[in-house]
N, C-alpha and C positions, 0 to 999 in steps of 0.2 A: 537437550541443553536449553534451559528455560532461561531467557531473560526478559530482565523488567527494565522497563524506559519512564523515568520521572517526566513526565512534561508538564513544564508552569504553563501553559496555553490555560486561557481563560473564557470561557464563552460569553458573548457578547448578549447574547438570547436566548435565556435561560431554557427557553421553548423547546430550541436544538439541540440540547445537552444528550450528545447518546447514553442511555440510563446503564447500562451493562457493563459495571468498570472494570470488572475481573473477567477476561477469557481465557478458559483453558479448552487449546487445541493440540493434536496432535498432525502433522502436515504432513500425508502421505507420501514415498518416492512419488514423482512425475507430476506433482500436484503445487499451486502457487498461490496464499497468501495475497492477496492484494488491495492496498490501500487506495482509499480515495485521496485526493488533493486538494478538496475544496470542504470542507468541516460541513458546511449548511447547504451544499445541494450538490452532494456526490454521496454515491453508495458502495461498499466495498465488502470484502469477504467475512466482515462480519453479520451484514446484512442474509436472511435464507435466500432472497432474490435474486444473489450474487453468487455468495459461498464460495470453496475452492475451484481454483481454475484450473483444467486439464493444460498440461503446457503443449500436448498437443494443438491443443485449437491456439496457441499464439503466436500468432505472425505478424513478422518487424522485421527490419533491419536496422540497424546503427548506426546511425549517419553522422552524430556528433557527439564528442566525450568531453565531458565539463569538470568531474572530478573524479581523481584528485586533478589541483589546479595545474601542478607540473607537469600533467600529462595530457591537456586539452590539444583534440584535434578533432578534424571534419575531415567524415568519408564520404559524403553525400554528392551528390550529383551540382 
């Protein structure tokens, strides 16, 4: 199930522009997709140096839930 995300985001520094506008991936079971949060100096699975993440190796807990808004709460210490 393919979907496409329009985003008006505009880059400030043409420099940083990730060149690569179309990817097509297919995301194995057990495997995660993941984005960076910082446009100009974070690296994310689309990057080879990143790529997919085994969900094995992700360890977290959940300490806090933000959205949806009607249902924020904190489990954290």
């Amino acid at each position: 199930n393919a979907i496409t995300i329009e985003e008006p985001y505009r880059y400030l520094d043409p420099s940083k522009i990730y060149h690569h506008k179309n990817i097509h991936i297919q995301i194995p079971d057990g495997f995660l997709f993941v984005m960076g949060d910082n446009r100009y100096n974070s690296s994310d699975s689309r990057s080879p140096s990143v790529g997919l993440v085994d969900e094995r190796k992700v360890l977290g807990k959940v300490a806090c839930r933000i959205y949806p808004f009607q249902a924020i709460e904190y489990n954290g210490n």
